[in-house]
C-alpha positions in Angstrom: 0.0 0.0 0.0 2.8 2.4 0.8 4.4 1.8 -2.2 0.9 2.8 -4.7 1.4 6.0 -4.7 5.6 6.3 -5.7 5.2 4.1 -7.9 2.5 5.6 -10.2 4.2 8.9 -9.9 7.5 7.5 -10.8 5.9 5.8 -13.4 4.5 9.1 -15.1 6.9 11.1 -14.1 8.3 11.4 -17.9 5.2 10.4 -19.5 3.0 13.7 -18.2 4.2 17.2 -18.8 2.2 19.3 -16.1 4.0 18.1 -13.0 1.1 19.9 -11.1 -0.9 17.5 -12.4 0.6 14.5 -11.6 1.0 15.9 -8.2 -2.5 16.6 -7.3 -3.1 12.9 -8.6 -0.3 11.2 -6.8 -2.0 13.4 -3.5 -5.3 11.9 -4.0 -4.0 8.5 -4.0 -2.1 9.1 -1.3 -5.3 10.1 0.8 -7.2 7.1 -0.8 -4.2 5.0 0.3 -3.6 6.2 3.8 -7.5 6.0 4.5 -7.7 2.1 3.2 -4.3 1.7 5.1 -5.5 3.2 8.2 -8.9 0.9 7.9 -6.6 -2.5 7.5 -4.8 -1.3 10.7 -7.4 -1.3 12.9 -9.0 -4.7 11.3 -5.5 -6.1 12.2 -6.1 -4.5 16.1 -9.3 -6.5 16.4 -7.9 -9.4 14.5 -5.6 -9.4 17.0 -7.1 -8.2 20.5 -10.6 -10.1 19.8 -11.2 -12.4 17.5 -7.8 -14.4 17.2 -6.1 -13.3 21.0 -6.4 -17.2 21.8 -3.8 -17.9 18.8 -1.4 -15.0 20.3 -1.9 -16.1 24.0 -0.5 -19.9 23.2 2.2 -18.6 21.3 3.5 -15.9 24.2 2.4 -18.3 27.2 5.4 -21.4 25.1 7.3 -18.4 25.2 7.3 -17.4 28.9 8.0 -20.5 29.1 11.5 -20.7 27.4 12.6 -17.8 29.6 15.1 -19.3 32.2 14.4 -16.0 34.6 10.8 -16.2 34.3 11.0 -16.7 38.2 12.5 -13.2 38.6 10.3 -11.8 36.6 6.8 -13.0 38.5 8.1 -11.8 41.7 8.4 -8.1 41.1 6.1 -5.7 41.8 2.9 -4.8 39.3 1.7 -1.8 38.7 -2.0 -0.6 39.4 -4.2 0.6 36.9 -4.0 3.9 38.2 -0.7 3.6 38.7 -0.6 2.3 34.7 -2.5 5.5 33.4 -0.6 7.8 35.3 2.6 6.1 34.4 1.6 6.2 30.2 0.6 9.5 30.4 3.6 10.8 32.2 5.2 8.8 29.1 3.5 10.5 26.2 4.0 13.9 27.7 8.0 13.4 27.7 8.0 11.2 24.5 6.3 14.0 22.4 8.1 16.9 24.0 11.5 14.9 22.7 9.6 14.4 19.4 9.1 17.8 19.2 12.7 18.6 19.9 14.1 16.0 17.4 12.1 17.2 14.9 13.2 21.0 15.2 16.7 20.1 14.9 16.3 18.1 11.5 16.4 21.2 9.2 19.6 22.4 11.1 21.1 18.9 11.1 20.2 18.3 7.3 21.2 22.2 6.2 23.7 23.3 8.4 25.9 20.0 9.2 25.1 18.6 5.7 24.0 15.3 7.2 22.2 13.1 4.8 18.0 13.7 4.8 17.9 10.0 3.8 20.3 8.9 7.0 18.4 10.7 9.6 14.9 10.0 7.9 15.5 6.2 7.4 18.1 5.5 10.5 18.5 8.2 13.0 14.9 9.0 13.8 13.7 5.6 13.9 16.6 4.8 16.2 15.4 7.4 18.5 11.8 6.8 18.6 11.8 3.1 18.9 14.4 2.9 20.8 12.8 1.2 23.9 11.5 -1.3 21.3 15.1 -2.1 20.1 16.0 -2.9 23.6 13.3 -4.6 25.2 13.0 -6.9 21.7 16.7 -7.8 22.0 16.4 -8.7 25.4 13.6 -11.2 24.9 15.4 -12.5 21.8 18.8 -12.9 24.6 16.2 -15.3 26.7 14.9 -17.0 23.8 11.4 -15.6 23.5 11.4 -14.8 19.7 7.7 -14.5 19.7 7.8 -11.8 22.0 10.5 -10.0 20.1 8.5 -9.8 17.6 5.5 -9.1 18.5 7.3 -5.8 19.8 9.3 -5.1 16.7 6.3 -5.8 14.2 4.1 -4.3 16.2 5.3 -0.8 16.4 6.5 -1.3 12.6 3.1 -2.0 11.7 1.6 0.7 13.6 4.3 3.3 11.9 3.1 1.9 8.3 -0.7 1.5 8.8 -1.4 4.5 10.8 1.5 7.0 12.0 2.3 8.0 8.4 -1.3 7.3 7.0 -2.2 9.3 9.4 0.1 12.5 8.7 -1.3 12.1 5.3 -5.0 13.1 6.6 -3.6 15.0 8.9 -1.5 17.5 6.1 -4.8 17.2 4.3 -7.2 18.9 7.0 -4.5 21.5 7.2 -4.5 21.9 3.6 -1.0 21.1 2.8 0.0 18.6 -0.4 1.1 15.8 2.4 1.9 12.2 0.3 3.2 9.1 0.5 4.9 9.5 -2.7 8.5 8.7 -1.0 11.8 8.7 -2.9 12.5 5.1 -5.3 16.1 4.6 -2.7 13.8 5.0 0.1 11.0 2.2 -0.7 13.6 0.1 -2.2 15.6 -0.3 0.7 12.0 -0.7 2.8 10.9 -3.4 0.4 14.5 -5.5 0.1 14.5 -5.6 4.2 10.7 -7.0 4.9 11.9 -9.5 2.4 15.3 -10.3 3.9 14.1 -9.9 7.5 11.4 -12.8 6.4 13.4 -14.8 4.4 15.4 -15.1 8.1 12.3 -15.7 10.3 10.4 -18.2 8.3 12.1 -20.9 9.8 10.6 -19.1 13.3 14.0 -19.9 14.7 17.0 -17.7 14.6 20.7 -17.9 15.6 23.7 -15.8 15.5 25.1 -15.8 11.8 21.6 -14.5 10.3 21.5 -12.1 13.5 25.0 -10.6 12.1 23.8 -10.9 8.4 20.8 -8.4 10.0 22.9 -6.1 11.2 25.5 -6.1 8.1 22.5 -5.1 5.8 21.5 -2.5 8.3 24.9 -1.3 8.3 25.1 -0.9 4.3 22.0 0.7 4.6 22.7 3.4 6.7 25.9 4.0 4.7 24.2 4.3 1.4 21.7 7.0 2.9 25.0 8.6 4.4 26.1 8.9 0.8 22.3 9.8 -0.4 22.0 13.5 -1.7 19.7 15.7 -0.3 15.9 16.5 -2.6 17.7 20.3 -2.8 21.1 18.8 -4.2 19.3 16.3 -6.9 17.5 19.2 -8.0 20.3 21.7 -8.3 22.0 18.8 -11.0 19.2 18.5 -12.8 19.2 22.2 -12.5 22.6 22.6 -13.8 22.4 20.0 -16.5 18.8 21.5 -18.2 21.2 24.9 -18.1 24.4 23.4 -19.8 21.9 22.1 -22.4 20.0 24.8 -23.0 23.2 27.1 -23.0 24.4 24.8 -26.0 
């Protein structure tokens, strides 16, 4: 679904002269899209929390089990309800001021230190909001409880997919501004090649430590091709320059 809308624009993009055009279409399927993918997300909440939590239960109780420390872990304290609410919202305050922060410093980080748009869009950013995630899912995955790794890593992955960015979309379009999922061809690429290596690894449902450093090798050459990724500004100043040379001869 994320990939509709770059896709037809990139298929187009030589094909239709008024690029205002082909921007107000590749906007309106990028609503259509992040409506529809915004509807699958929460079919795939009650999938999950209602109709089909017995399957999910089985699979994370066989996990519990296959954690050596499990004993440690039942006798510490648990938290009220009260206790819970107060603690999540306390949570969500600090996590969006941060957000907020973060997000202020990308135009100084991308303009003024020259960093890579691609590199902090595609690996510091997500490295900094999931960053509990990455932690808590390698810890389970230390004590053998795949399942639950997973469940935490998918799970916010999904919910970035299906309804953060989705969700911007509608979100750009209340406010009136041209907001799309129309992302650049490097960018969905790379998303596309690591759901299918990532599963490739995980249909076994076992892992061990040579496909864990195969993980983290692609990840690597990832982040250094978006290190090496021009900015949108810099591909457009080429283009700029090389319409000019022509035209000048």
């Amino acid at each position: 679904g994320l990939a509709v809308p770059t896709v037809f624009e990139h298929s187009l993009s030589g094909k239709i002269t008024d690029t205002d055009e082909l921007l107000s279409k590749t906007i309106d399927i990028s609503r259509s899209t992040a409506i529809l993918l915004i509807v699958a997300y929460f079919v795939y909440i009650f999938f999950q929390a209602r109709t089909h939590h017995g399957i999910y239960d089985a699979v994370f109780h066989a996990d519990e089990q296959r954690d050596d420390d499990r004993h440690k872990e039942s006798a510490k304290h648990r938290l009220t309800l009260t206790e819970c609410c107060i603690a999540l919202a306390v949570s969500i305050t600090l996590v969006t001021i941060i957000a907020i922060a973060l997000v202020d410093q990308i135009h100084y980080i991308v303009e003024e230190r020259h960093v890579s748009d691609a590199f902090v869009g595609l690996i510091l950013v997500p490295l900094v909001e999931k960053a509990a995630e990455h932690l808590t899912a390698v810890d389970e995955a230390y004590d053998n409880q795949m399942n639950f790794a997973l469940s935490h890593v998918l799970g916010a992955t999904l919910q970035t997919a299906l309804f953060n960015a989705p969700f911007a979309v509608l979100v750009g379009w209340g406010l009136d501004k041209p907001m799309g999922l129309n992302f650049e061809v490097f960018d969905l690429v790379v998303l596309l090649l690591a759901i299918i290596t990532v599963g490739n690894f995980l249909r076994d449902q076992k892992s061990n430590y040579l496909e864990g450093v195969l993980c983290v090798i692609v990840y690597i050459s990832i982040a250094v091709a978006a290190i090496h990724y021009p900015n949108p500004h810099e591909i457009n100043g080429a283009h700029g320059a090389t319409t000019a040379t022509g035209e000048h001869h």
